[in-house]
C-alpha positions, -999 to 999 in steps of 0.1 A, spaced: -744 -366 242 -707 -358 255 -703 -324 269 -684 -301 249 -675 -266 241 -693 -243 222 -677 -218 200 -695 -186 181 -667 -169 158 -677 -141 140 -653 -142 110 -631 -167 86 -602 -154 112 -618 -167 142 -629 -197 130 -592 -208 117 -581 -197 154 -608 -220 169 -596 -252 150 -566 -269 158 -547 -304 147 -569 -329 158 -597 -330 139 -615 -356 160 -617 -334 187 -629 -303 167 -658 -303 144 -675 -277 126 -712 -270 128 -733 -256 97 -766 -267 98 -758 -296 122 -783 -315 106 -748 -344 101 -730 -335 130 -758 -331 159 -771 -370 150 -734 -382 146 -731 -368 183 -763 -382 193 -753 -412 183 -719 -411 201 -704 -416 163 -688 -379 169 -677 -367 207 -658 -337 200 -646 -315 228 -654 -287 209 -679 -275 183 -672 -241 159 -704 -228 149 -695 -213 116 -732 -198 107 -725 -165 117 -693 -168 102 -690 -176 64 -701 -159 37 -741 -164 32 -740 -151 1 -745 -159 -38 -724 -131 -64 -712 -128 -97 -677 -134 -104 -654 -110 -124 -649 -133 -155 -689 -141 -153 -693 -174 -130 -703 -172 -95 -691 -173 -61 -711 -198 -37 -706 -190 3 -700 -218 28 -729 -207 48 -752 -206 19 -787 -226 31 -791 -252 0 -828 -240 -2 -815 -203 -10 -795 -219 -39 -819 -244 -54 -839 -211 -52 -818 -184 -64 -828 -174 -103 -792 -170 -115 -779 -206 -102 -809 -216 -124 -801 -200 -153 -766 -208 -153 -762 -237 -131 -796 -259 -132 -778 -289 -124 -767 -272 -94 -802 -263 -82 -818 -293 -95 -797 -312 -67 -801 -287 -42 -840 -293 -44 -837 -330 -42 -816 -326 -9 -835 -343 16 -868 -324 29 -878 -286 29 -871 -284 66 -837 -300 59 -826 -275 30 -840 -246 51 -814 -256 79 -785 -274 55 -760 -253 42 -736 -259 11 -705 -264 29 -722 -286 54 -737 -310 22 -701 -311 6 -686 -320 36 -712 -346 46 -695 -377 64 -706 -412 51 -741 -424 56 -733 -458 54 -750 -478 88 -719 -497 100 -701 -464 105 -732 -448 118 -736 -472 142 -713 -465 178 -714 -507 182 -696 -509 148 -654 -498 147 -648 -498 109 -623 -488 90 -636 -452 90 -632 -449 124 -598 -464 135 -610 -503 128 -593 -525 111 -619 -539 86 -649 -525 66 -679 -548 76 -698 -539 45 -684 -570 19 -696 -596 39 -725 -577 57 -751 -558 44 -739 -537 13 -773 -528 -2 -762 -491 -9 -725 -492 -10 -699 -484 -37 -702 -506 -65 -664 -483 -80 -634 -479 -59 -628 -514 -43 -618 -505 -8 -607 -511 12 -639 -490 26 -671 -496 9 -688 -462 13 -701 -440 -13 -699 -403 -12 -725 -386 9 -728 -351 -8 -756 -340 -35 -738 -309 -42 -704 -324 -50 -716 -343 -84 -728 -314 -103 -696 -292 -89 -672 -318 -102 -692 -316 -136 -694 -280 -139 -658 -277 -129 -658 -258 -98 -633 -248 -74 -630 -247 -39 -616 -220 -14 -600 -231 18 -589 -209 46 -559 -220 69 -531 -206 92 -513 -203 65 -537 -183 42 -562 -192 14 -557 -219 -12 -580 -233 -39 -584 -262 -49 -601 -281 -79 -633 -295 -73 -623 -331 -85 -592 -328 -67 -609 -322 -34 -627 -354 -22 -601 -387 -16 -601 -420 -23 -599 -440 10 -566 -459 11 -552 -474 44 -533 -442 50 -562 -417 48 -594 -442 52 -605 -421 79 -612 -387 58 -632 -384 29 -615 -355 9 -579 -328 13 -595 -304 41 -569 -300 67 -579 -305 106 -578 -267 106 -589 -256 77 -623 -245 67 -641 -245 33 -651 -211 24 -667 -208 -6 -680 -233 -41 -664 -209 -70 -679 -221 -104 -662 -213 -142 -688 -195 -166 -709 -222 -181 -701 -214 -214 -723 -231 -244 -730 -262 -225 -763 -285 -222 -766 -305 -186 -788 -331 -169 -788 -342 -137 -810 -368 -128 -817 -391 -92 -828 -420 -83 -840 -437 -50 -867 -456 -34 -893 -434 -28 -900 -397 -40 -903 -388 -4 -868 -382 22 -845 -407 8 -812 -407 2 -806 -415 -38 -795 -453 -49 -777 -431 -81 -777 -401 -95 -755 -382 -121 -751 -351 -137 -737 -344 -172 -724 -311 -188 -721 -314 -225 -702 -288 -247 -716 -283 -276 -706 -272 -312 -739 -270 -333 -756 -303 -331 -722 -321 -316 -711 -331 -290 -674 -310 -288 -669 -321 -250 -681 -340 -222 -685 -349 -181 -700 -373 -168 -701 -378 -131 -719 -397 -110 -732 -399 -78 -738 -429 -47 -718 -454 -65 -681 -448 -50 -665 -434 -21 -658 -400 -43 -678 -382 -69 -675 -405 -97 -661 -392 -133 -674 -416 -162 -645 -410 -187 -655 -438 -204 -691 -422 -210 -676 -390 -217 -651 -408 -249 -687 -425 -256 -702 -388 -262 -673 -364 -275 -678 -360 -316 -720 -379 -313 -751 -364 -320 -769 -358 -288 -800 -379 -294 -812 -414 -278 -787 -436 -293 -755 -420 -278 -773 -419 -246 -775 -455 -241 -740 -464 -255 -726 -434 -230 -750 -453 -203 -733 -488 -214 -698 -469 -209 -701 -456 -179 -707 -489 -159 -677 -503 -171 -658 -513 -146 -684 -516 -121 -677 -542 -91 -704 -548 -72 -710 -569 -43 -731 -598 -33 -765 -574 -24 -757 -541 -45 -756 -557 -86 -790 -539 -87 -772 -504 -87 -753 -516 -116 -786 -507 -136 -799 -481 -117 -770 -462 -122 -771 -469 -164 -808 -455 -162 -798 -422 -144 -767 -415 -169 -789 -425 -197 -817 -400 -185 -791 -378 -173 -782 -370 -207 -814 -372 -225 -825 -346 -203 -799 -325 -213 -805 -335 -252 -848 -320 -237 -858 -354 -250 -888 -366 -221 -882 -394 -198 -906 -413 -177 
């Protein structure tokens, strides 16, 4: 790979110093289970690299008004581990333990997973300028599109990389970022972008010289959730769809509802049209499938993808039934 400089701050301060405007030419390092192959691969030839491991917070704590505080540096194994994530969160930690292998969520951290660049092969692929990396088309609609966005309609084809960001979106969550200029947070949904032909290279609002600091997440309140994958094989794989639901409840009904899901567009995907399909229901087997039916509307897919169109029915539909505790195969 390129020869670069390596950085080892030991605080949000330093890190913010050691970033600058160009965010090409700066990259963050969590895990470095994204970045170190992107580099490999000559997909991602910074000049320097900010290890940021010994530098965010590593930690999991209550927050005053009862929710919790999620750091940066968190390894996504510690989460999908951590007993009061479970208890409050599951959908959280269920997708923390589907992330990839045990090696990779003993190395991965949450920042690193919400932060993930695209997976899709074209930009992967050094031979390949796309859109997403200063190209002037996005070879996936006439090329092979097995696993792209089936929501969104370009003008790049991706879908959203992260396993943590679905269930974050659902629950809510907000994010702190650190700049030059101080802290800000920011919503959860409001965080990742939809590519346009202004900001097709970046997949969410984090400034070149910012740095994502912590996942803050609202008390659950009386809520029900289900978060449910699907992908090829049971084994490392990357899921086809997936979705989380959190359903407010009020007795038997359904008093509010989100629906998000996940591998189908180039952001976490909210399903309002599942969640109008839910609010005021029973929870039970019937308002799963029309919630399921809902959610696809809209759905574009192109000429190798219409498969996901299902797929991503089935995991709403399970999704949900799983939060109703009503057994799926």
């Amino acid at each position: 790979m390129k020869a670069f400089a390596f950085v080892n701050p030991t605080s949000e301060k330093e890190v913010v110093g050691a970033l600058g405007p160009d965010r090409d030419k700066i990259m963050l390092l969590g895990g470095g289970q994204d970045l170190l192959a992107r580099m490999k691969d000559y997909v991602a030839q910074p000049d320097r690299v900010v290890n940021v491991k010994n530098a965010l917070d590593a930690s999991i704590t209550t927050t005053p008004d009862g929710g919790l505080k999620i750091g940066a540096a968190v390894k996504i194994a510690d989460l999908a581990e951590h007993a009061q994530v479970a208890r409050l969160y599951p959908a959280i930690a269920k997708a923390a333990g589907e992330v990839g292998t045990p090696q990779i969520r003993n190395q991965g951290t949450v920042g690193g997973n919400i932060n993930q660049r695209p997976r899709c092969w074209y930009f992967r692929n050094e031979e390949f300028v796309c859109l997403k990396k200063g190209g002037n088309r996005c070879f996936a609609p006439a090329g092979e599109n097995q696993f792209h966005a089936i929501f969104g309609n370009g003008p790049s084809h991706i879908v959203h990389a992260s396993s943590l960001a679905v269930p974050s979106v659902a629950y809510g969550a907000k994010f702190r970022l650190v700049g030059p200029s101080g802290e800000r947070l920011v919503e959860s949904r409001d965080y990742f972008t939809m590519p346009t032909m202004q900001n097709v290279r970046t997949e969410n609002v984090l400034a070149p010289d910012e740095v994502l600091t912590h996942v803050i997440l609202p008390p659950p309140g009386n809520v029900k959730t289900g978060h449910y994958e699907v992908r090829y094989k049971a084994s490392h794989d990357w899921p086809i769809a997936f979705a989380t639901v959190v359903l407010g409840m009020d007795g038997a009904t359904i008093k509010s509802a989100r629906v998000v899901m996940g591998a189908v567009a180039p952001v976490p995907w909210r399903a309002q049209a599942a969640e109008q399909a839910l609010v005021g229901k029973r929870l039970d087997e019937a308002t799963a499938a029309a919630a399921a039916e809902a959610a696809l509307e809209g759905a574009r897919p192109m000429s190798r993808n219409g498969y996901k169109v299902q797929v991503a029915k089935t995991a709403v539909k399970r999704a949900i039934l799983q939060a109703a505790g009503i057994k799926t195969a």
